[in-house]
C-alpha positions in Angstrom: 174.7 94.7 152.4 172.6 95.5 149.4 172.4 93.2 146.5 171.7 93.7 142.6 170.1 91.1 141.0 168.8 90.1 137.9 167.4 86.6 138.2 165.0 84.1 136.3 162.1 85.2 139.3 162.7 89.1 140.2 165.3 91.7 140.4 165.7 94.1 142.7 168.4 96.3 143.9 169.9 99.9 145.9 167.5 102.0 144.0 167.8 100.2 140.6 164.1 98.9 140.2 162.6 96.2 138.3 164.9 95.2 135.0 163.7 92.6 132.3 164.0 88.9 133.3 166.8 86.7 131.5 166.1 82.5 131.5 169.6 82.9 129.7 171.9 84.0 132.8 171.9 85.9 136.1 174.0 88.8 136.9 174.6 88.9 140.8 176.0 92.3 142.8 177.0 93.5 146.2 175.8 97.3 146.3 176.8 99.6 148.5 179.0 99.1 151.7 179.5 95.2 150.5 182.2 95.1 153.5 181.0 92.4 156.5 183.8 93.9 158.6 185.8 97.3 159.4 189.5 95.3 159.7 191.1 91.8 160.5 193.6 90.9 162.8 197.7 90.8 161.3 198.7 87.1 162.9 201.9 86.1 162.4 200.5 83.2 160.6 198.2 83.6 157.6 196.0 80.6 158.1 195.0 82.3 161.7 194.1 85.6 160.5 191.7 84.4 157.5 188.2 85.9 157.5 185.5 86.2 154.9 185.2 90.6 154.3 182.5 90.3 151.6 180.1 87.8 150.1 177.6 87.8 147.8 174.5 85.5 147.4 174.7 83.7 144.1 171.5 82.7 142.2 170.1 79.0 141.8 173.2 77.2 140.1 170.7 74.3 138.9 171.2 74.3 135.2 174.3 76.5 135.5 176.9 76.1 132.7 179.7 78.5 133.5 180.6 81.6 135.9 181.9 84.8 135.4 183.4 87.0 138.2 184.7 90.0 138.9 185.3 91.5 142.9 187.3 94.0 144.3 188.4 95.1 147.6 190.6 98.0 149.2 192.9 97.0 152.3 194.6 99.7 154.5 197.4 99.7 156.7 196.4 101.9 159.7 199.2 104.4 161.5 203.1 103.6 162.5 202.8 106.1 165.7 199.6 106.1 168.3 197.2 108.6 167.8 193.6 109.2 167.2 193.5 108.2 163.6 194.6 104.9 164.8 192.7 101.5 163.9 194.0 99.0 166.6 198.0 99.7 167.9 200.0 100.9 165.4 202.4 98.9 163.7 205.4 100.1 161.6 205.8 96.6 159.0 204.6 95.9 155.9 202.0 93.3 156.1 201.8 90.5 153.8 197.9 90.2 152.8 196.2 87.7 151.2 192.8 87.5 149.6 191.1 84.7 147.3 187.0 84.2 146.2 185.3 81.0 147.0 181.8 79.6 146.9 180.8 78.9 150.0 177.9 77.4 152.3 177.8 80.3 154.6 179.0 84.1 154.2 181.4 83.3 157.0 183.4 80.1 155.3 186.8 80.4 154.5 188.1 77.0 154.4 188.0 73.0 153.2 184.4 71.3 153.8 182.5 74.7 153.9 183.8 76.8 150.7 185.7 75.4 147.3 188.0 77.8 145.9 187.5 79.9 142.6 190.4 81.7 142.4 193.9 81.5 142.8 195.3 83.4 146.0 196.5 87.2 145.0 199.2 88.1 147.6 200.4 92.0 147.9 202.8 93.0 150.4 201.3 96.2 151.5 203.8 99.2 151.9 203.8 100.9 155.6 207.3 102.4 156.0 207.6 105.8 154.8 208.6 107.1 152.1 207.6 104.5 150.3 204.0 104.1 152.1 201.6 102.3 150.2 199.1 103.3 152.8 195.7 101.7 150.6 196.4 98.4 148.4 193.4 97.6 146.4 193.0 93.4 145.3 191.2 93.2 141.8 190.2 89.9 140.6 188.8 89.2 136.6 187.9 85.5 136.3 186.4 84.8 133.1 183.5 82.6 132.1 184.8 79.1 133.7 182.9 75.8 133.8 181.1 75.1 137.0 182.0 71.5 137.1 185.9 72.1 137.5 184.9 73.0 140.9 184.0 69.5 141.7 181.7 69.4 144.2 180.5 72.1 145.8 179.9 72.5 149.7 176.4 74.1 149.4 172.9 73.2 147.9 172.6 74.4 144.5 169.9 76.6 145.5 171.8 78.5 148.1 175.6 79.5 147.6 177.8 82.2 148.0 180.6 84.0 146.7 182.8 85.1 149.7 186.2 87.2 149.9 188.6 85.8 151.8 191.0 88.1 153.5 194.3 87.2 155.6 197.3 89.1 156.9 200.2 88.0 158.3 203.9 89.0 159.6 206.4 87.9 162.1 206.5 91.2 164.6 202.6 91.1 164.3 201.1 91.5 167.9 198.1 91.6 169.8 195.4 94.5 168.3 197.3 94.9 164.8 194.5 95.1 162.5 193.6 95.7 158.8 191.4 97.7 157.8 188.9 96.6 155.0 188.5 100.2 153.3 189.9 103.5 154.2 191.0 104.9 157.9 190.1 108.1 158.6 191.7 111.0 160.5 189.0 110.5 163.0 189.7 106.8 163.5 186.1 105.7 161.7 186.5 103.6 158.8 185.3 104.5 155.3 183.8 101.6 153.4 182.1 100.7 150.2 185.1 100.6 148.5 184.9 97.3 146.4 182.4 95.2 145.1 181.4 91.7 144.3 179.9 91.1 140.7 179.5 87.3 138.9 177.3 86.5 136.0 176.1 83.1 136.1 175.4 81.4 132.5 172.5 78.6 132.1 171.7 75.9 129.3 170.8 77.5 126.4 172.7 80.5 127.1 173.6 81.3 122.9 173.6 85.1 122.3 176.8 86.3 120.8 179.1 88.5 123.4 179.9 92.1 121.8 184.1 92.7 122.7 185.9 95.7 122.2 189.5 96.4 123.2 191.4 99.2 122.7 194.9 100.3 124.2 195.0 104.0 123.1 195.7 106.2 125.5 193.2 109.3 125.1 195.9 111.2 127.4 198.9 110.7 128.1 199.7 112.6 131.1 197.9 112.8 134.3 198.3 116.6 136.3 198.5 116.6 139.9 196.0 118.3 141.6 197.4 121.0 143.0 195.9 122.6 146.9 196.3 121.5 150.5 195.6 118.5 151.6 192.1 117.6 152.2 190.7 120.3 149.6 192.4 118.8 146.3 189.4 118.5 144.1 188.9 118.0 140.2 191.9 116.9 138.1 189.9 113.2 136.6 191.0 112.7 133.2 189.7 110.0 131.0 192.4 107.3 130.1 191.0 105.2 127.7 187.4 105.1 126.5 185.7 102.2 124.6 182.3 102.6 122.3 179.8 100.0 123.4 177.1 99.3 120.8 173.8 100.6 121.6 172.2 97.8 123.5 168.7 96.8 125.0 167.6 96.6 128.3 168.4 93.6 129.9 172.1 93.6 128.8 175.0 93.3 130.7 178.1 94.8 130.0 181.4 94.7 131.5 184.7 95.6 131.6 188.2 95.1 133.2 191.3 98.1 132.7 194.6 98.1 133.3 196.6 101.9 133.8 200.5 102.2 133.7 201.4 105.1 135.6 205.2 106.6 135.7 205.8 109.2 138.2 209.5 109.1 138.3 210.0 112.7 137.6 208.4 114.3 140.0 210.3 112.9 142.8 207.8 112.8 145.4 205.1 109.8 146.3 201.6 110.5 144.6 198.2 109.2 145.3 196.7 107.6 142.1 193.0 106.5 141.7 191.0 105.2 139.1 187.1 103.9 138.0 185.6 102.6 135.5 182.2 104.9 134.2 179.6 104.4 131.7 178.7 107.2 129.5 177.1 108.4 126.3 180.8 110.6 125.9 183.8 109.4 124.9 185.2 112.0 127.5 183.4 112.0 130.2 184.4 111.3 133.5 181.2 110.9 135.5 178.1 109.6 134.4 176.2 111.5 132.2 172.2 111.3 133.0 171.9 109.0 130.1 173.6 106.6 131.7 172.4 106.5 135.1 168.6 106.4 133.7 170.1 103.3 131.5 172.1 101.4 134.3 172.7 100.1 137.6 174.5 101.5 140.0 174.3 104.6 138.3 176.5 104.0 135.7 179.3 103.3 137.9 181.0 99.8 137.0 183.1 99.7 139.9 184.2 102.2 143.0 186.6 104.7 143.2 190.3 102.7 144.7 193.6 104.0 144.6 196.8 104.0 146.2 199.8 105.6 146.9 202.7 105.4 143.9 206.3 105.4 145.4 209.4 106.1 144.0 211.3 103.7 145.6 210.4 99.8 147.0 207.0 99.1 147.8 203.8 97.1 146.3 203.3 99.9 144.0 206.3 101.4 142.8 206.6 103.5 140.1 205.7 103.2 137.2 202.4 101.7 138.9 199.8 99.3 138.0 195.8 99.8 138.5 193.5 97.5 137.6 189.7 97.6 137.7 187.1 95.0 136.7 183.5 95.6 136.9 180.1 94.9 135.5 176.8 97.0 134.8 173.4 95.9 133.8 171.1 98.3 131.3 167.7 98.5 133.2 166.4 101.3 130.5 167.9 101.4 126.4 170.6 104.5 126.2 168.3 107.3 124.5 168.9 110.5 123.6 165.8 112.5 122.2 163.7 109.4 121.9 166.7 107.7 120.3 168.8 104.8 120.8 172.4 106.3 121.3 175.7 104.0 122.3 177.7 104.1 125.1 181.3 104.3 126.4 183.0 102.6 129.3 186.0 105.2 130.7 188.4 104.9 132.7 189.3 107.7 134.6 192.1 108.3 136.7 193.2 111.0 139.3 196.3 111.8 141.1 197.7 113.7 143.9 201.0 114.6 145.8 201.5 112.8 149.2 203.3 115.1 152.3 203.6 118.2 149.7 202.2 120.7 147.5 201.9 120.3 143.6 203.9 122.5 141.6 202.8 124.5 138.4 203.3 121.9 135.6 203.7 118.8 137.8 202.1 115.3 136.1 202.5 112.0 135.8 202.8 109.8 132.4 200.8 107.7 131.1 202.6 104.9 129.9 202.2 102.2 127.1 200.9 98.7 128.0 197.4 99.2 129.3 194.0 99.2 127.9 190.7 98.5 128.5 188.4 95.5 127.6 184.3 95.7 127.3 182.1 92.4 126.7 178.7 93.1 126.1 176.7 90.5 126.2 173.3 91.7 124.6 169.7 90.4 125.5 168.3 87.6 122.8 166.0 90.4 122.2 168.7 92.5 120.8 170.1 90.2 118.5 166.7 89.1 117.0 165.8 92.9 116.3 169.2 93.0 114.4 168.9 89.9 112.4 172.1 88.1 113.8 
């Protein structure tokens, strides 16, 4: 596992260089393929099946005032009938998974005495049966900036914890060799990864520069098209959802955001695979990275990976009209330019969808439906604020 950090002593990440030191806070990061494991075993208990997938070395906590998290992670359910594609022996139930964050001593703690918990415990029951098949469930956790001392005491030096993602999946007909996979199965029977993330921003004394929030919950479109083509060569069809201006900032900043996308496919009368990410660019419309971005932040301007799911029409964890949620962070290594001049940035959120087990037809689409939005906090280097007089 590759890590981002920005830290009082050094930062160093996946290809993201040196960035500017902050005595003010540390932003911490899994990069790519943050996933300790390919899949856990389904036990028909959930206490017996709990492992730590992920975990993230936090920075020194001496001096720490508050914490700021967000993580994701993508589950799958692997086939209902034996074949290659297979994960472990196939199952046809819906599991009931379970996933929570918790500082920890060691990336492999799960429990009392070893890791404290920082999070309540999200449960999804994870669709298998067809129609209705779920197939992927991504878990997204937002915890805002929460005092460190409500976790009592924790079970590691303050010099040397860790943020670890629990797992656990249970049900009643589970059996020897069920397993979940942590990512994506493949028609090959490999398992795709790097398909969440672990982000936390930890805030120390003195910590006094102004955060920059913007919210918005207008839709820039209000349909999604399906992407029309056989299976395995759909391409194209991202559309931004909502976009959000971000003040032009300095190096050093940190910005972040969490979405949420309502999704109504009720018409169409068929399951569809929707998937959404969260970008930074220096267009309102974009829905990759422009190279402004990726020169100004980490990971390339990517705030989060790319999850999704399958949409259902009838019952299931994600039946229509569906919820996504992404949470993220980004840190600006460069200042945004264009031409030699500062420019600001946008956070998107861009979604994508598909048909599942048929073809798109001319005019087929999704709605986009009232009650999301998306949320940015910038929180700007002390630099920043000095050079605007606030």
């Amino acid at each position: 596992m590759l890590a981002l950090v920005l830290s009082g002593s050094s930062a160093a990440g996946a290809g993201d260089g040196r960035v500017p030191l902050r005595p003010d806070l540390d932003v911490v990061a899994s990069g790519t393929s943050a996933e300790l494991v390919d899949s856990i075993k389904i036990r028909p208990k959930a206490a017996a099946s709990r492992e730590s997938v992920m975990s993230l070395p936090l920075p020194d906590l001496t001096g720490a005032d508050e914490i700021e998290i967000a993580a994701e992670v993508t589950v799958t359910n692997t086939c209902v009938e034996r074949g290659r594609r297979c994960v472990g022996r196939p199952y046809g139930y819906s599991p009931f998974v379970g996933a929570q964050l918790r500082i920890a001593s060691r990336r492999s703690a799960t429990g009392r005495g070893s890791s404290v918990a920082i999070s309540r415990r999200q449960k999804v029951h994870c669709g298998q049966q067809r129609p209705d098949r779920n197939h992927h469930c991504p878990i997204v956790f937002s915890i805002p900036p929460r005092p460190l001392e409500r976790l009592g005491a924790l079970p590691c030096p303050l010099t040397d914890c860790r943020l670890n993602l629990v797992l656990d999946a249970h049900h009643r007909d589970a059996r020897r060799g069920n397993r979940l996979v942590v990512g994506a199965d493949r028609p090959d029977g490999s398992v795709s990864q790097d398909r969440g993330r672990l982000n936390a921003i930890v805030f120390r004394d003195g910590f006094e520069t102004p955060a920059v929030e913007t919210s918005v919950d207008r839709r820039r479109r209000r349909h999604v098209r399906m992407v029309t083509g056989p299976l395995g060569r759909r391409s194209g069809g991202h559309t931004v959802i909502y976009s959000a201006r971000v003040p032009s900032l300095e190096k050093g900043s940190v910005i972040g955001a969490t979405a949420k996308q309502r999704l109504a496919i009720g018409r169409l009368r068929y399951s569809a695979f929707v998937s959404t990410e969260l970008i930074l660019s220096s267009r309102p419309m974009r829905t990759a990275p422009d190279a402004i971005a990726k020169r100004a932040a980490t990971f390339n301007g990517h705030l989060t990976e790319t999850t999704g799911f399958n949409c259902t029409q009838g019952p299931s964890a994600f039946r229509t009209p569906c919820v996504s949620e992404k949470a993220g962070f980004v840190v600006l290594r460069n200042e945004p330019t264009r031409d030699g001049e500062p420019v600001p940035l946008y956070v998107n959120l861009v979604s994508r969808s598909f048909p599942k087990l048929t073809k798109a037809r001319p005019g087929d689409r999704a709605r986009v439906l009232p009650g999301g939005g998306l949320d940015v906090v910038a929180y700007p280097h002390a630099r920043e604020q000095a050079r605007r007089g606030d």
